[in-house]
C-alpha positions in Angstrom: -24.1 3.0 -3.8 -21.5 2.2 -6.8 -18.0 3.4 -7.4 -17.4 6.6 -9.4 -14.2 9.0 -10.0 -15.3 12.2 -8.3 -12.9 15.7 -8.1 -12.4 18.8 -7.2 -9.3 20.1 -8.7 -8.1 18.4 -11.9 -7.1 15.1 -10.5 -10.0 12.7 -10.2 -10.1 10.3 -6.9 -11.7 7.1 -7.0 -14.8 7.2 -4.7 -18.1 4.6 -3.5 -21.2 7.3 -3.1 -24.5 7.2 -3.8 -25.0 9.6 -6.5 -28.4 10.8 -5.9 -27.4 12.4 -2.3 -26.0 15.7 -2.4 -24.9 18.4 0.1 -25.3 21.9 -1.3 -25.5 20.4 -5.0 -22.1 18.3 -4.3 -21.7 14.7 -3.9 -21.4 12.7 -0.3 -18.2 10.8 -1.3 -16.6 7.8 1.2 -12.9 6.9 0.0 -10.6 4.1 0.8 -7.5 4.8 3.1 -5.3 4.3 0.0 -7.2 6.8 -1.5 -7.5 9.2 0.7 -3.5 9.4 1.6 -3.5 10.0 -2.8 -5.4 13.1 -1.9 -1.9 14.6 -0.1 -0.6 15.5 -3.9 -2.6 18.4 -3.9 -4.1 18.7 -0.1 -0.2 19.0 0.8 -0.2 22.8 -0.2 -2.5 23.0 3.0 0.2 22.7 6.2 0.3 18.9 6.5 -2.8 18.3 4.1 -4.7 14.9 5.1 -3.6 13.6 7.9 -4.4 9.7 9.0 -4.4 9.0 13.2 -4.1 5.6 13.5 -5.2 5.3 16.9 -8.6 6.5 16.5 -9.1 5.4 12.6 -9.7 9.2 11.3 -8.2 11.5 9.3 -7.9 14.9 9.7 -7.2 18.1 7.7 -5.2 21.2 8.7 -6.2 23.8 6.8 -8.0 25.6 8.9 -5.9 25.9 12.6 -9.5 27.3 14.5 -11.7 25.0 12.0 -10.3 21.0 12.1 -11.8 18.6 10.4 -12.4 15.0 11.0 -13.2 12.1 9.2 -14.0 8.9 10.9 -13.5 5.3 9.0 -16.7 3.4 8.8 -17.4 0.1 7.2 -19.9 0.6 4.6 -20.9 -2.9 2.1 -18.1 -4.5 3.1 -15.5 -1.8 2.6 -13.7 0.5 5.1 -14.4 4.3 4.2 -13.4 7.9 5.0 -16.0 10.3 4.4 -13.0 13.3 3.2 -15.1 15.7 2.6 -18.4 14.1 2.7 -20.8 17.3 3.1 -18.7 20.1 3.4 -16.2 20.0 0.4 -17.3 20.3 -3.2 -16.9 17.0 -4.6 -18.3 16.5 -8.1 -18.8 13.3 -10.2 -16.5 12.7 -13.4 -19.1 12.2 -16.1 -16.2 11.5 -18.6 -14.7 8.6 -16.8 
């Protein structure tokens, strides 16, 4: 697993993957909280875009009303992770970081 800036539209989030493991050709990224609430610039076109419940340590999309999405904090080497996206959106590696 090492850090790497990953995207999907032209702003580049920093994420810790293991870039060998794919979903559909895409990379399985985990992001920190901080980085996660950054992805609301551009989510925020989607209802209320990324949403973080702090009760149960998730966050959760909005998108799609019959179709939520959840994304559960997990501790991973040391850091605690979101998986946003993490097998179902098409996250790419930036190879010109």
């Amino acid at each position: 697993m090492e850090w790497r800036m990953v995207y999907i539209t032209e702003r580049g989030h920093m994420a810790y993957l293991d870039p060998d493991e794919h979903w559909n050709g895409f990379v399985r990224p985990w992001f920190t909280k901080e980085e996660a609430l950054a992805m609301n610039e551009w989510l925020g076109e989607f209802e209320d875009g990324l949403v973080y419940d702090e009760a149960n340590d998730l966050f959760y999309t909005t998108y799609d009303a019959e179709c939520r999405e959840e994304f559960v904090g997990k501790d991973i080497d040391g850091y605690h992770l979101y998986p946003i996206g993490n097998g179902s959106w098409t996250w790419c590696i930036d190879e010109e970081e």
